[in-house]
VMD Tcl script that draws the C-alpha trace (Angstrom):
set ca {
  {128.50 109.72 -6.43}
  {125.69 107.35 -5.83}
  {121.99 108.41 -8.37}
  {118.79 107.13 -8.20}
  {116.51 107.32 -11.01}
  {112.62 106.59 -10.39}
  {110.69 106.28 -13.47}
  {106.86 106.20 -12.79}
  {103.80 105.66 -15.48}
  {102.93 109.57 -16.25}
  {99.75 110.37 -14.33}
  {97.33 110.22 -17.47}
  {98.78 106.51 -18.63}
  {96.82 103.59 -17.33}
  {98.89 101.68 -15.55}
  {97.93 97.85 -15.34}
  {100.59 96.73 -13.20}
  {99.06 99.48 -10.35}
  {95.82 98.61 -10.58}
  {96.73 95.15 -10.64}
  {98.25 95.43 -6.93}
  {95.79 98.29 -5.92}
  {93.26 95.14 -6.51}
  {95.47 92.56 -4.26}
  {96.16 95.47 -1.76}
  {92.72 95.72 -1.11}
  {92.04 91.79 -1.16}
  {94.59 91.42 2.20}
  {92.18 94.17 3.68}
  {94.50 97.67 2.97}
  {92.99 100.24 2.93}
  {90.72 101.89 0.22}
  {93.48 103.28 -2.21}
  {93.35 106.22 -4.38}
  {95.54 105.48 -6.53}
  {98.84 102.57 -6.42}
  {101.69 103.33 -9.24}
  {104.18 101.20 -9.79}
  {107.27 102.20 -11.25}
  {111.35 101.10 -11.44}
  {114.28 102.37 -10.11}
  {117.73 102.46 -11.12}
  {120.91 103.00 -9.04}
  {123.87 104.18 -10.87}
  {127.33 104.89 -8.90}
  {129.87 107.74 -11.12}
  {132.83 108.83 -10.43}
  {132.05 111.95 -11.17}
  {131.43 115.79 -10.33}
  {128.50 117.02 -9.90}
  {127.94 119.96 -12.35}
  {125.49 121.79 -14.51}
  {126.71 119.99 -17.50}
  {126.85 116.53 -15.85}
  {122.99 117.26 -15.17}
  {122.31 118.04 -18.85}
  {124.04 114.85 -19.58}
  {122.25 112.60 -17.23}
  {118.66 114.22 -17.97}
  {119.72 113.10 -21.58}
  {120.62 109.12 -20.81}
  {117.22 109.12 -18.70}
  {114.95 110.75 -21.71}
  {117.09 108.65 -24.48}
  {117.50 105.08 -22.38}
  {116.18 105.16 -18.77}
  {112.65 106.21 -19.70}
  {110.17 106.72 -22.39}
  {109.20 109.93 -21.93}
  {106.07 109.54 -23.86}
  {104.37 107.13 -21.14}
  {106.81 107.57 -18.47}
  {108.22 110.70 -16.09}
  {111.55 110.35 -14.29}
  {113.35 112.30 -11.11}
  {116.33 111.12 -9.96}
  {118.22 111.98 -6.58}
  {122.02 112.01 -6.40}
  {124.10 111.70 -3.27}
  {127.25 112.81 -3.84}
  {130.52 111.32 -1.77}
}
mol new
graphics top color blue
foreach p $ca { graphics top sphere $p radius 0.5 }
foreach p [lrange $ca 0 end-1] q [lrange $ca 1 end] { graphics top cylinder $p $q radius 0.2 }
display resetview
């Protein structure tokens, strides 16, 4: 199965990088912005079932290694085969 993880700033962090292209949006005449985020992603590809216990695992590897979850928030989509 194929999973993407997005890991964003949480909403209540400043995030520099954001306003940083917010700013440069703006400058190539975007656009008034509300708000620009910028986050990663991560694509993973298991061999593996999906599963209530495979969840539990992979919720742990993305609070313990994918994310900091006192800055950052995570979701992740999985596309199974």
């Amino acid at each position: 199965m194929k999973i993407s993880v997005i890991v964003t700033p949480k909403k209540n962090v400043l995030d520099p990088q954001g306003v940083a292209v917010g700013h440069a949006l703006e400058s190539l005449g975007f656009p008034k912005l509300k708000t620009t985020r910028v986050g990663k992603l991560i694509e993973l590809e298991i061999e593996a079932v999906d599963s209530p216990e495979f969840r539990t695992r992979l919720d742990q590897v993305c609070k313990d290694l994918l994310s900091n979850p006192v800055i950052e928030d995570y979701r992740y989509e999985i596309v199974a085969r």
